[in-house]
N, C-alpha and C positions, 0 to 999 in steps of 0.2 A: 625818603628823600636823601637824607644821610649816606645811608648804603649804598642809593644809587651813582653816587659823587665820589663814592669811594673813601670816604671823612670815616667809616667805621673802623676801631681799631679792639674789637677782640679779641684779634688774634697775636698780634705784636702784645697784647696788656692780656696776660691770663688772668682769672676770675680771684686766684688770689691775691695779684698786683694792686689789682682793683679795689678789692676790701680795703687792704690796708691805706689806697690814697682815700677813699671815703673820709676817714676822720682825720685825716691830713686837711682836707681841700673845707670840712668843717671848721676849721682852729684858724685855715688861714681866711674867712670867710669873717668870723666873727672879729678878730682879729683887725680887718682892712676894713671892717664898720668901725668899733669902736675908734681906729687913729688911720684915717685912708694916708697912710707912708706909702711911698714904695711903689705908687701902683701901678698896672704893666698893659698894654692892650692882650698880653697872654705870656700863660706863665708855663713853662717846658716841663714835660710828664718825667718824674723823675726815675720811670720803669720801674725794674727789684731794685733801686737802690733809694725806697722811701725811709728817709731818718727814723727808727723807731723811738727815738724819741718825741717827734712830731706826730706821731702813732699814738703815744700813751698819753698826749695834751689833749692830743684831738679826742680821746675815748673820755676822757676827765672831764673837758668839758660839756660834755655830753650828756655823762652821767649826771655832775652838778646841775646841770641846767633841767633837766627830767626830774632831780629832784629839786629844787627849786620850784617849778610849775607845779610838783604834786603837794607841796607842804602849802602854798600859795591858793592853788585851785579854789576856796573858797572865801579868804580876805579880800583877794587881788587876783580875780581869775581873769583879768585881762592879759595879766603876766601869763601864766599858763594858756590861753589860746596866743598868745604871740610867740611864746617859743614853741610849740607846736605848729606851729604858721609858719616860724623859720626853718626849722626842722624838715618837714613837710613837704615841703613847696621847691625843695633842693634835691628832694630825692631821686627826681628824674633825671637831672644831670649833675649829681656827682663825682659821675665814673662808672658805676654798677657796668651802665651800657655804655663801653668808649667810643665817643664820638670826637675824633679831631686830634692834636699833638698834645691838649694843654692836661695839668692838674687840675686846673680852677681857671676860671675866668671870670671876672668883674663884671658883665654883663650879666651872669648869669646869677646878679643879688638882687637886681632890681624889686624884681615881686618878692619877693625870701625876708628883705628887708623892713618890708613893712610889717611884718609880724615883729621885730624886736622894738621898731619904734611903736607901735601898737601897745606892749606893753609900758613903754617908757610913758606914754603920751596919757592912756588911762590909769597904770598901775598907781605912777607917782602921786595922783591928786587922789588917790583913792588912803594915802597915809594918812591914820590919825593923829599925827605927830601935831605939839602945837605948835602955833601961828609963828611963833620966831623962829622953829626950825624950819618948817614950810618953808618962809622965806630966804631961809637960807639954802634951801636945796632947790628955790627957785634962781639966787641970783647964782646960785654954781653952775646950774643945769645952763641958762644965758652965756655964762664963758666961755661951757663948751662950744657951744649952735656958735658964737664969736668966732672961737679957734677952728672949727670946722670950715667955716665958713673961708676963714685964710687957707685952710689949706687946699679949699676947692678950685678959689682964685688961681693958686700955684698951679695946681694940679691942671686947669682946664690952659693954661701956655702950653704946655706940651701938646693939646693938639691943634697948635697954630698953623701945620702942614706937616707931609710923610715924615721929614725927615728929623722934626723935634717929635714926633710920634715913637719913631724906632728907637730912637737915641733916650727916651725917657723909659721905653719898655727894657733896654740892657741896661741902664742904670736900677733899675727893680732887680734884670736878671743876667746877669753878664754873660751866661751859661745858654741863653736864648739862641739857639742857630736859627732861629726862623725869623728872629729881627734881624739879624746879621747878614741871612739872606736879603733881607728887603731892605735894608739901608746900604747892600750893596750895591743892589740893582737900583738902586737911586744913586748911588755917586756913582756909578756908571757911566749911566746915563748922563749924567753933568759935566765929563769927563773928568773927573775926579778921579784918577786912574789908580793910584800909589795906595789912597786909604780904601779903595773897593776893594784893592786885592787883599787886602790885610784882614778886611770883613768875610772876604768868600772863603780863606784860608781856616778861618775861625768856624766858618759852615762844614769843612771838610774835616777839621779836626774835632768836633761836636758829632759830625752823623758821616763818619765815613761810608759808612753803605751806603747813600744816599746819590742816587746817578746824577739826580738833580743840580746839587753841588757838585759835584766832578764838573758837568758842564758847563757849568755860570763859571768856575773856577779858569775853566779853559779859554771861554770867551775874554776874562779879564787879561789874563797872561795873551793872549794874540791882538790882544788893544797892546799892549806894551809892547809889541813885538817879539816875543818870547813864545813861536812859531815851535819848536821843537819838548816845550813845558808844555805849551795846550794842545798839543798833539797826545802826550804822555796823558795829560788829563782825560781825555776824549777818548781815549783806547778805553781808561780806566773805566770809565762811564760805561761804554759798551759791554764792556767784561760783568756789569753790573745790571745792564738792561743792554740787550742785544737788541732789541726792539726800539730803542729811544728811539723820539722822533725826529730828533737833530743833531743826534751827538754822529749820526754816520756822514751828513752834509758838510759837518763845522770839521771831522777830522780829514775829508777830502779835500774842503777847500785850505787846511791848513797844508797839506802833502803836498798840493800843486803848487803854494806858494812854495814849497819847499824843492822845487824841481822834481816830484819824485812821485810824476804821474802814473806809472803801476801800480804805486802803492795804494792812488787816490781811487783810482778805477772802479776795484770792486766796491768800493764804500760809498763811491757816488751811483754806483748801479743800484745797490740798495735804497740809498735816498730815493732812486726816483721811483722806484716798486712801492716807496713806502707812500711817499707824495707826488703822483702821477702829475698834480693840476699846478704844480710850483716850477715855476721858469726859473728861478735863481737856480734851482737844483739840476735843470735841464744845460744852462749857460754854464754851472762850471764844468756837468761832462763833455760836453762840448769841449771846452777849454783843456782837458784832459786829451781827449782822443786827438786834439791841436798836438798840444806834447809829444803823444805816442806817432806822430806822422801820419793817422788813419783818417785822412780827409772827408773822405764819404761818410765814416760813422759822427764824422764831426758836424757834419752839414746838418742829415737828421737831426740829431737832437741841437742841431741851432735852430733849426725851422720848427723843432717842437716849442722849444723857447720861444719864439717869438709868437706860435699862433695861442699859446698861452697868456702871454702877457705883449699883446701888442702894441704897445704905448712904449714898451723897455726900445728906444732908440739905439743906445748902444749893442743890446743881443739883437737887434733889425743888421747895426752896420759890419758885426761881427759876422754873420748867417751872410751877407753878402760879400762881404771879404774872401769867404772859406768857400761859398759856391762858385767865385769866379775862378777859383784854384784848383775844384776839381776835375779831373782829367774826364774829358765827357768821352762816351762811345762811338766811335768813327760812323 
């Protein structure tokens, strides 16, 4: 299912990239159980450049914890099948097979984590410790589930809607272009115009390869009116995926706003080879071949507009404007 969505990332994450996040994405795994700080709806794959230091925690703990369950295995073998349960139960999505942008994602403790509390839950009543220390490893183990328990309260405000969502996942990861993306395209959309662009600028300097961000970059800049920056962005995009789906529409209709309908021309001929059934794309060639003085090729694709989307009033009074003007055969 993965693969066929295109979420598989092999190829971008070689097989050594990958090993080395494995006890990365273990450290920070164990890590965001024992104290949930920090936490993100997704945390940004750090490619070749995983901390080796975060490398030799993660292998440490590992090893600790393996031997831990094997000295244990027979006092407290609840301990040894829960780190083996946690251990275990992660291997499938650690990374080995990349699926998606992230190192780690929090979701992906849910079942994992029952194996450490597993051990906490049977190991601890399993000590023969006496009754005073019991008790006292009872009223400590209480403070924690207490402190826990506040920081869930915290934690569960951040998802009060999208935008305390994004906003709490770059405070985990500042470094995050994919919350940046999405808390752009929320202020966006709210016309929040000033801090979107500051969010999308942040996406292009995190993943400049990325067409995606060129684009959303260029839309932001042609809300603000800056016609000739989202033109530049929209090129850039193309240069990166000649194929976008909208980076050829969004740089035509920026060129025609800009008077400089030959330029729009072939970019909107493309658009509509790409998206034959989309009228906005069919009304701005129109509005181009308007420009260029070629009435007859502007009528066509206004009657294409309109038998496309026949409820569009305006591409209806424009396709009757430009057919009353063209010069008919005696």
């Amino acid at each position: 299912m993965q693969r066929s969505a295109g979420a598989m990332q092999v190829e971008r994450f070689p097989l050594s990239v990958r090993l080395l996040n494995a006890p990365v994405a273990y450290l920070e795994y164990v890590r965001r159980t024992v104290w949930p700080a920090k936490l993100g709806v997704m945390y940004p794959h750090p490619g070749g450049a995983v901390p080796l230091r975060d490398v030799l925690l993660g292998l440490a703990i590992l090893v600790l914890g393996a031997l831990l369950a094997l000295l244990m295995r027979r006092r407290r073998p609840a301990v040894a099948v829960g780190w083996l349960w946690f251990c275990g139960a992660l291997v499938p999505v650690i990374g080995l097979v990349q699926v998606g942008e992230q190192s780690f994602a929090d979701r992906y403790t849910y079942l994992p984590i029952v194996g450490i509390f597993m051990g906490i839950a049977w190991g601890v009543p399993q000590s023969r410790a006496a009754d005073r220390r019991r008790m006292a490893v009872a009223v400590g183990l209480a403070g924690v589930v207490a402190a826990l328990a506040a920081a869930s309260a915290r934690q569960v405000e951040s998802w009060a809607n999208n935008r305390s969502l994004y906003r709490q996942a770059l405070a985990a990861a500042p470094e995050n272009w994919m919350m940046h993306a999405n808390l752009a395209a929320e202020l966006l959309a709210a016309g929040e115009l000033a801090e979107a662009l500051a969010h999308q600028r942040e996406v292009v300097r995190l993943r400049p390869d990325l067409p995606e961000g060129r684009h959303n970059l260029g839309l932001a800049l042609e809300r603000l009116g800056l016609d000739e920056d989202a033109a530049r962005e929209y090129r850039e995009c193309l240069r990166l995926n000649p194929h976008h789906p909208r980076a050829s529409r969004s740089l035509g209709r920026v060129l025609l706003r800009l008077k400089r309908p030959a330029e729009a021309l072939p970019h909107l001929l493309r658009a509509a080879t790409d998206q034959p059934d989309n009228g906005e794309v069919r009304l701005s060639l129109g509005d181009a071949y308007v420009q260029l003085g070629d009435l007859a090729a502007a009528e066509a694709a206004l009657r294409e507009a309109v038998r496309i989307d026949p409820k569009n009033n305006w591409a209806r009074m424009y396709w009757e404007n430009v057919r009353a003007r063209v010069p008919r055969q005696p």
